[in-house]
C-alpha positions as a LaTeX table, in Angstrom:
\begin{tabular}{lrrr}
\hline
Residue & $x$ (\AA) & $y$ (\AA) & $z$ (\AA) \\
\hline
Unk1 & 0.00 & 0.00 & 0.00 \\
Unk2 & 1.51 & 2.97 & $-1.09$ \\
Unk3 & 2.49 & 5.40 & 1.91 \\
Unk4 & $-0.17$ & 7.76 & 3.78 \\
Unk5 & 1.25 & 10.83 & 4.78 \\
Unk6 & $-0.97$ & 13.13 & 6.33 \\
Unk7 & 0.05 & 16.32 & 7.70 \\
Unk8 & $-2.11$ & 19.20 & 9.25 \\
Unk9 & $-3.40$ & 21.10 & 5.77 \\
Unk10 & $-2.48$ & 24.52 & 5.75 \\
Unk11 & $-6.15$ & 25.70 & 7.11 \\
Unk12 & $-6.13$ & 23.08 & 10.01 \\
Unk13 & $-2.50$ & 24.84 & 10.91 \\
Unk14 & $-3.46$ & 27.85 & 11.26 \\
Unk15 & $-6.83$ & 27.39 & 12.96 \\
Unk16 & $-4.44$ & 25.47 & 15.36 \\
Unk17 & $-1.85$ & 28.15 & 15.91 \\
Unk18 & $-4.83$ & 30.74 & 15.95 \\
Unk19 & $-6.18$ & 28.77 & 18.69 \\
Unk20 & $-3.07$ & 28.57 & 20.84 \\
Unk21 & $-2.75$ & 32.15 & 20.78 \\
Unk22 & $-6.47$ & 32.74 & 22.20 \\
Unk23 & $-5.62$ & 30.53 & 25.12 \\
Unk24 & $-2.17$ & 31.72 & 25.68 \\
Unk25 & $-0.27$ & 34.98 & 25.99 \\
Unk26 & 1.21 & 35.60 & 22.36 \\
Unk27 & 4.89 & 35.36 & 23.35 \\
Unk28 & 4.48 & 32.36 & 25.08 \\
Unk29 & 3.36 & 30.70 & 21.71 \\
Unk30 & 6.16 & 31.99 & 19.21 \\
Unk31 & 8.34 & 29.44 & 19.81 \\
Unk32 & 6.37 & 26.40 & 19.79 \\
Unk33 & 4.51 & 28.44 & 16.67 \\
Unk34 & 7.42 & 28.53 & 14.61 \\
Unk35 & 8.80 & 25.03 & 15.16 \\
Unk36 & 5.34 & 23.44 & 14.15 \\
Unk37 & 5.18 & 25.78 & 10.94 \\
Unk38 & 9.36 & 24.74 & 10.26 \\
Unk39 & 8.64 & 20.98 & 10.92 \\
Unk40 & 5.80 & 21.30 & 8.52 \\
Unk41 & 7.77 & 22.62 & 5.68 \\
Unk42 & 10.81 & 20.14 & 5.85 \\
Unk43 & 8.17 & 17.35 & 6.10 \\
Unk44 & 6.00 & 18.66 & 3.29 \\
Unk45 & 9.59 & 18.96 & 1.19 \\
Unk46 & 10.39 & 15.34 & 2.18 \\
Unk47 & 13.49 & 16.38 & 4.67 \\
Unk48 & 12.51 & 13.81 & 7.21 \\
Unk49 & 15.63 & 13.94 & 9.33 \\
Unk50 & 15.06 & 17.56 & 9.68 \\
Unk51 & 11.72 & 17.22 & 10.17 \\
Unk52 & 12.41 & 14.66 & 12.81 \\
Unk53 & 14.34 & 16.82 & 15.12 \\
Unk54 & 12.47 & 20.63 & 14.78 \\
Unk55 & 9.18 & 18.53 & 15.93 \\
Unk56 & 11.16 & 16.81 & 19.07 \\
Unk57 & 11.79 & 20.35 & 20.00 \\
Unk58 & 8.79 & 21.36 & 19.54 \\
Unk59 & 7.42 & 18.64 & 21.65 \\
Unk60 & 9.36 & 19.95 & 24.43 \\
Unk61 & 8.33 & 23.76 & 23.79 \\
Unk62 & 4.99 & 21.89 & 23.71 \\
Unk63 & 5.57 & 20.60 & 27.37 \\
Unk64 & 6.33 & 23.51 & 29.00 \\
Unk65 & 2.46 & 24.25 & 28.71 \\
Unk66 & 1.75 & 20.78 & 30.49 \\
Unk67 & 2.75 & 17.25 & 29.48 \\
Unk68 & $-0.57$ & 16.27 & 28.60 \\
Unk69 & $-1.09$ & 19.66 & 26.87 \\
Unk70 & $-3.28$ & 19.90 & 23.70 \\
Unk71 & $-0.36$ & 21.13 & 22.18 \\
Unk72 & 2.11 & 18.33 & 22.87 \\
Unk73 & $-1.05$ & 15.68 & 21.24 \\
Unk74 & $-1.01$ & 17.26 & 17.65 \\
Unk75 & 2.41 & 17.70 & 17.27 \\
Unk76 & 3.21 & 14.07 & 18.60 \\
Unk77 & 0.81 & 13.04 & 15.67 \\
Unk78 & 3.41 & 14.90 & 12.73 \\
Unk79 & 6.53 & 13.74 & 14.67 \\
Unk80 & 4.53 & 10.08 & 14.08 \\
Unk81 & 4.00 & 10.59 & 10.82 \\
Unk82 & 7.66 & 11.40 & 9.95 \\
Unk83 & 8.58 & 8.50 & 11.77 \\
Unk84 & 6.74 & 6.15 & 9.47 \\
Unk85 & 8.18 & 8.56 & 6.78 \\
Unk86 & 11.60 & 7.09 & 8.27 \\
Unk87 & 10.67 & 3.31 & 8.53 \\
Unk88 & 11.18 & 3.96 & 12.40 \\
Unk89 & 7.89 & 1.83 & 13.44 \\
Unk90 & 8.21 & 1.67 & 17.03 \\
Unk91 & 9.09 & 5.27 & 17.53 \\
Unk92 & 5.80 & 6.06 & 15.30 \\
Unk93 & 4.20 & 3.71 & 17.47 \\
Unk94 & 5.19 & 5.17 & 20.52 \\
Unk95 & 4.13 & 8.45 & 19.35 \\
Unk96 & 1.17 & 7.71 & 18.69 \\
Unk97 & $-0.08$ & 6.01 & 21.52 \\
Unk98 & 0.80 & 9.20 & 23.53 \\
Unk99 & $-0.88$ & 11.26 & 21.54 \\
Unk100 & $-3.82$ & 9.06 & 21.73 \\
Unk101 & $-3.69$ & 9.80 & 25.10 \\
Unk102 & $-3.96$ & 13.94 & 25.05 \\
Unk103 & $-6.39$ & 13.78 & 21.72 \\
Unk104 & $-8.89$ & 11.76 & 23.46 \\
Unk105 & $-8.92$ & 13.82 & 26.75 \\
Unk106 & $-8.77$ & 16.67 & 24.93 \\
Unk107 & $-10.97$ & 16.19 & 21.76 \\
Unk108 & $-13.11$ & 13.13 & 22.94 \\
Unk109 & $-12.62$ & 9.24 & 21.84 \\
Unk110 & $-15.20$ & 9.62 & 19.13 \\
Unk111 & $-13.74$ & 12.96 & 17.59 \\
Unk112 & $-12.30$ & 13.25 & 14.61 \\
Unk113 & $-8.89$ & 14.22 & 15.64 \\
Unk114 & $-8.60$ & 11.19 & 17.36 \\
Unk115 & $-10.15$ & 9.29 & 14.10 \\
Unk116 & $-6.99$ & 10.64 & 12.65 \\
Unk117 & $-4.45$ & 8.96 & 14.58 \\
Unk118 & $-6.27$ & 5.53 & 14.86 \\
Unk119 & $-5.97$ & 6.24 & 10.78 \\
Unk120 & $-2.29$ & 6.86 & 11.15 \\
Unk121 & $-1.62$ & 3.91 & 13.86 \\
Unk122 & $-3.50$ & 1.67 & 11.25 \\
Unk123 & $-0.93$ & 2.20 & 8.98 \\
Unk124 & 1.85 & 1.57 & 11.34 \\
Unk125 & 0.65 & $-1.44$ & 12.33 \\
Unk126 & 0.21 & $-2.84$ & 8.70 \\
Unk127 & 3.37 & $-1.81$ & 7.74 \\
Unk128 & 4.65 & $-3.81$ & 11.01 \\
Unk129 & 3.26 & $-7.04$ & 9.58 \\
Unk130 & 0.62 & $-6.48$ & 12.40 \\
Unk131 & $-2.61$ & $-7.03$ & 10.50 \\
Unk132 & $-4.58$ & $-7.51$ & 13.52 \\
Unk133 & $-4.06$ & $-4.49$ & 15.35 \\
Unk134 & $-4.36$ & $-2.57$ & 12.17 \\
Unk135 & $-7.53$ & $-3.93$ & 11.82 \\
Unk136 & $-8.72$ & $-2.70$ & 15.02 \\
Unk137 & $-7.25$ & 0.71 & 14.44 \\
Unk138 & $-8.44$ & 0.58 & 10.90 \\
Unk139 & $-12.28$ & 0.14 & 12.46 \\
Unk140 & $-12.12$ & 2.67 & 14.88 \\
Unk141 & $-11.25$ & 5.39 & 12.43 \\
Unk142 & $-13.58$ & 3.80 & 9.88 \\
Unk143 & $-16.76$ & 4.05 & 12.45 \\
Unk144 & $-15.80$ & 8.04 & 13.73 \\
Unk145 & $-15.12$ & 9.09 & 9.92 \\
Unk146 & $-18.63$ & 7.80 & 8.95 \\
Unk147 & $-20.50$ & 9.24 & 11.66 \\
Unk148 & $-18.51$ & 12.54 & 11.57 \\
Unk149 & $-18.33$ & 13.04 & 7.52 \\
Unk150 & $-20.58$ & 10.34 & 6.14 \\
Unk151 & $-20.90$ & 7.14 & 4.07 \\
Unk152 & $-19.19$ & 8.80 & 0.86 \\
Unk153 & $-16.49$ & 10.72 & 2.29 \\
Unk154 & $-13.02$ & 10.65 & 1.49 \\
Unk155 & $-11.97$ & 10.32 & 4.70 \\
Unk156 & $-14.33$ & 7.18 & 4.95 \\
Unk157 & $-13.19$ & 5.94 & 1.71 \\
Unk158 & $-8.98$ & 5.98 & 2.80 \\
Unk159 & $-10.46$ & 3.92 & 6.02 \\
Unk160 & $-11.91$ & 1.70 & 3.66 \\
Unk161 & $-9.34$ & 1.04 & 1.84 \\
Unk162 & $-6.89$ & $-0.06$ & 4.51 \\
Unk163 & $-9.10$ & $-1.88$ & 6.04 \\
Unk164 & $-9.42$ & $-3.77$ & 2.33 \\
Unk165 & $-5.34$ & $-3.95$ & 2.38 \\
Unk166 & $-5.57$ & $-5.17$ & 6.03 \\
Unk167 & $-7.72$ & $-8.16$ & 5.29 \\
Unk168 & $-6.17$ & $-8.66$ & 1.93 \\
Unk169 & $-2.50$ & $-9.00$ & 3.37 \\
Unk170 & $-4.56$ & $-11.83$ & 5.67 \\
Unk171 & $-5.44$ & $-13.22$ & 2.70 \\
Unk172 & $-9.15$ & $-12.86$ & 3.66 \\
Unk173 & $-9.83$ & $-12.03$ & 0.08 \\
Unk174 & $-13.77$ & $-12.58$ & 0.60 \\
Unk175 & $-13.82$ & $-9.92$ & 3.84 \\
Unk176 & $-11.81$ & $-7.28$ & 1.82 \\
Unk177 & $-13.66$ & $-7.23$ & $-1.65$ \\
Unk178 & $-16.33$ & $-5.30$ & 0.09 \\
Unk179 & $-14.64$ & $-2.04$ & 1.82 \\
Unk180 & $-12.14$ & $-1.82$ & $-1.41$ \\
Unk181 & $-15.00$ & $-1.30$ & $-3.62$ \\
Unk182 & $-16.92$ & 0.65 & $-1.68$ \\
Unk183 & $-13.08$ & 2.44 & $-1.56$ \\
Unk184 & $-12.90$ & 2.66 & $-5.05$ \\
Unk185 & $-16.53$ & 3.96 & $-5.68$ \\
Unk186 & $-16.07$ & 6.26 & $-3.25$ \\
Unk187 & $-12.51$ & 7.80 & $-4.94$ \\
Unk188 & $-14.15$ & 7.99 & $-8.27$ \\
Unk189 & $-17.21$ & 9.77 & $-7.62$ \\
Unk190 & $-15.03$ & 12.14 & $-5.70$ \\
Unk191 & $-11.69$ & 12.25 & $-8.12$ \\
Unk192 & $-13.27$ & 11.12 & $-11.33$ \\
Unk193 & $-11.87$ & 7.90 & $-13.48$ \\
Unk194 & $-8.11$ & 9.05 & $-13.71$ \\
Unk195 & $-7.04$ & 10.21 & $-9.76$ \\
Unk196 & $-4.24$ & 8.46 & $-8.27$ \\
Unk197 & $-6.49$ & 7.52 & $-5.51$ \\
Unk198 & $-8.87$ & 5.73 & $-7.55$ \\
Unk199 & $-5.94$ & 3.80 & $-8.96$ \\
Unk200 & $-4.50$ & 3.12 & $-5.57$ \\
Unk201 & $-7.66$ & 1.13 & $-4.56$ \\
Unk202 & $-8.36$ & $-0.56$ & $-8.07$ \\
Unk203 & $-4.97$ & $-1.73$ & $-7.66$ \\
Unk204 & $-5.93$ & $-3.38$ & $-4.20$ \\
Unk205 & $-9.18$ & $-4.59$ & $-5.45$ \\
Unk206 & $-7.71$ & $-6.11$ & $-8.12$ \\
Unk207 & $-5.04$ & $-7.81$ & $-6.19$ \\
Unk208 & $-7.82$ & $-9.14$ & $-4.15$ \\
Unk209 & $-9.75$ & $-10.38$ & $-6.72$ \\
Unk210 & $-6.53$ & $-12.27$ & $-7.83$ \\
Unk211 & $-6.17$ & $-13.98$ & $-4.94$ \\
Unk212 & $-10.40$ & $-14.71$ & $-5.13$ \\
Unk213 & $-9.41$ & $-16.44$ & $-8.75$ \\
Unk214 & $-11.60$ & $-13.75$ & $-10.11$ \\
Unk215 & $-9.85$ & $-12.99$ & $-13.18$ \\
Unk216 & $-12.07$ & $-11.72$ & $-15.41$ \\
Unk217 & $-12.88$ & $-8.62$ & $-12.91$ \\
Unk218 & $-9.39$ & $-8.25$ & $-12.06$ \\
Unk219 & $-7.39$ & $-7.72$ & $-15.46$ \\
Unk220 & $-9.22$ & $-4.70$ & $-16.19$ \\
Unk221 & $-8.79$ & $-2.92$ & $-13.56$ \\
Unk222 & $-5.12$ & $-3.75$ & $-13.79$ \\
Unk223 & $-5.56$ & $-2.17$ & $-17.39$ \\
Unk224 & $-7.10$ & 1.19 & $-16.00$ \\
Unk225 & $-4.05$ & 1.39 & $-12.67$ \\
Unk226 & $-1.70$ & 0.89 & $-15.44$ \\
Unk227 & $-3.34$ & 3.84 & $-17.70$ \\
Unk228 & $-4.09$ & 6.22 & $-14.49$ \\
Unk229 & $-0.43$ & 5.99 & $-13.34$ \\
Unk230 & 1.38 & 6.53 & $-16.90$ \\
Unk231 & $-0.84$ & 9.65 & $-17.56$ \\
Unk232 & $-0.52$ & 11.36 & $-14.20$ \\
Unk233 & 3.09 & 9.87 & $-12.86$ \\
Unk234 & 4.95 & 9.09 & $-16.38$ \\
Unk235 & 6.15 & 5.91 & $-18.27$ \\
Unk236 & 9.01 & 6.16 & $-15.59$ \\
Unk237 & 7.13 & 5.34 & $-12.33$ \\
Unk238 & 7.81 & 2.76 & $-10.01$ \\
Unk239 & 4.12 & 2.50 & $-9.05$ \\
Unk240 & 3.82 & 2.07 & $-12.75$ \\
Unk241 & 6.35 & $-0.96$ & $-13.01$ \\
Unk242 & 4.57 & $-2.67$ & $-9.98$ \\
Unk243 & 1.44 & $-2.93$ & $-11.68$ \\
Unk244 & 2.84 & $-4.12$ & $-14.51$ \\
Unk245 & 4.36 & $-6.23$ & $-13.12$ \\
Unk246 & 1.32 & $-7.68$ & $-11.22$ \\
Unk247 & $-1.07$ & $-7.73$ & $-14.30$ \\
Unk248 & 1.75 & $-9.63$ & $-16.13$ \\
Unk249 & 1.44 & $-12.34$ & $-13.34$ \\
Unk250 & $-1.91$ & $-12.43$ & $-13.28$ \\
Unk251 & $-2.09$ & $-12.73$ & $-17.58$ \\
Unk252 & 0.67 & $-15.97$ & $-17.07$ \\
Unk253 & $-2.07$ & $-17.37$ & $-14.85$ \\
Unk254 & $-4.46$ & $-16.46$ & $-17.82$ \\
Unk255 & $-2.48$ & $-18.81$ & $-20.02$ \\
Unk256 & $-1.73$ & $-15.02$ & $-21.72$ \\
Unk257 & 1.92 & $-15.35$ & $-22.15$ \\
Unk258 & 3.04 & $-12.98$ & $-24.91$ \\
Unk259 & 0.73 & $-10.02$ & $-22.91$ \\
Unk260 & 2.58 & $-10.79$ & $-20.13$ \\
Unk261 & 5.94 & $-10.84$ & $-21.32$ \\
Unk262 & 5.71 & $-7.39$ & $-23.34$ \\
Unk263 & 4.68 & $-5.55$ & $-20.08$ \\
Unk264 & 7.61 & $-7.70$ & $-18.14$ \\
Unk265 & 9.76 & $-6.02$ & $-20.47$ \\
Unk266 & 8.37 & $-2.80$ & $-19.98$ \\
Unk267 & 8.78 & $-3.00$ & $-16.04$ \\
Unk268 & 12.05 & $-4.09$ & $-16.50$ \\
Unk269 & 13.05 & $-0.83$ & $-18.19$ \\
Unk270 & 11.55 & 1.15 & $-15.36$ \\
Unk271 & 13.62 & $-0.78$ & $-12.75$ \\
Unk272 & 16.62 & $-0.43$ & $-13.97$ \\
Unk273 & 16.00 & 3.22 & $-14.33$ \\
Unk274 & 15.53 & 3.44 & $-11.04$ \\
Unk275 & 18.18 & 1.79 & $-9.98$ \\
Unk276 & 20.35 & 4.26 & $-12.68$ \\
Unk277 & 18.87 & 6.99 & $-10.85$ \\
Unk278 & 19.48 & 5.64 & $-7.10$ \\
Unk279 & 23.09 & 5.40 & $-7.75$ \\
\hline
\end{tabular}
């Protein structure tokens, strides 16, 4: 599943600085202020390491408010996501789970703020090989997202969808069918037939409905991830190469050998491009 990285969007930032400085004197806020609005730029420009260490400070500019202050919960939730940015799973984890803590006394269980970080532990968890736990993370956002934004939301449709990848790295093909095309209905009524995200969960869905022996349903939609991802990412993408590289399994299964072997030849150019470029 390709990597969620949520930070605050630039409205939610400064509703949440504007906020600090009605409950604070001014001065008092600046520094904490400026980290959060630094750690958001090197994240948002991919400089993770940097990112990494202006949000630890501001976690401690945070604390001298209060340990459990408000303040110390959202920016625990970027420092997690840049974690997971980083691969570093149990420090995500561990972030997480305190700001968990402050969200939930803060916001309430069933707010969306906390929605956000069972969202974000989800994905921690999955990419930990823990499938159960991510499921139960993966639930508790899904139920909060469609009682705070609806059946057809976005945010309900990303909840969806790793609840589908959940199950589907289970190999409970049957369970995850369902929420990845309710995922994928969801991302194209929003996006329209050629967003990423819509690709993204046809991708899943029709991983799943290889491993269902549905193959009729799922070479299409292999077709469509393949066209989505050369028109908005380039004959040169990675994501590109993987599903080719996935469709040309599934047409081998198909008895389709000569499909498959053009578009193994295709993904092979792509790989070694990027390992040219990695050098």
């Amino acid at each position: 599943m390709p990597l969620v990285f949520r930070l605050f969007p630039a409205a939610a930032i400064l509703f949440t600085l504007a906020a600090a400085s009605r409950a604070t004197p001014q001065e008092a806020e600046e520094p904490w202020k400026d980290l959060v609005t630094e750690g958001q730029r090197a994240a948002g420009n991919n400089r993770y390491a940097d990112a990494e260490r202006i949000f630890l400070k501001a976690v401690h500019e945070a604390e001298r408010f209060a340990a459990d202050d408000w303040r110390v919960g959202v920016t625990l939730e970027s420092l997690g996501q840049v974690y997971r940015a980083e691969n570093k799973l149990s420090e995500a984890e561990t972030a997480y789970r305190r700001a968990l803590g402050i969200v939930g006394k803060t916001n309430g269980d069933d707010s969306a703020e906390v929605a956000n970080i069972n969202f974000d532990m989800a994905n921690v968890m999955l990419d930990d090989g823990r499938q159960t736990e991510a499921l139960r993370y993966a639930h508790k956002a899904l139920s909060t997202y469609e009682s705070s934004f609806g059946g057809t939301s976005i945010e309900t449709a990303q909840a969806l969808c790793l609840l589908g990848d959940s199950l589907r790295s289970m190999k409970n093909y049957s369970e995850a069918e369902g929420p990845l095309r309710r995922c994928a209905d969801i991302r194209e009524t929003d996006g329209g037939i050629d967003s990423l995200e819509l690709a993204d969960a046809l991708h899943s869905l029709a991983l799943t409905y290889v491993g269902e022996r549905k193959y009729e349903l799922a070479e299409p939609r292999f077709r469509l991830v393949e066209k989505i991802r050369e028109n908005k990412l380039g004959l040169t993408s990675p994501l590109l190469a993987q599903t080719m590289e996935d469709h040309a399994a599934l047409l081998r299964i198909m008895g389709r050998e000569k499909d498959a072997e053009r578009l193994t030849i295709l993904s092979a150019a792509i790989r070694r491009r990027e390992k040219k470029n990695a050098r």
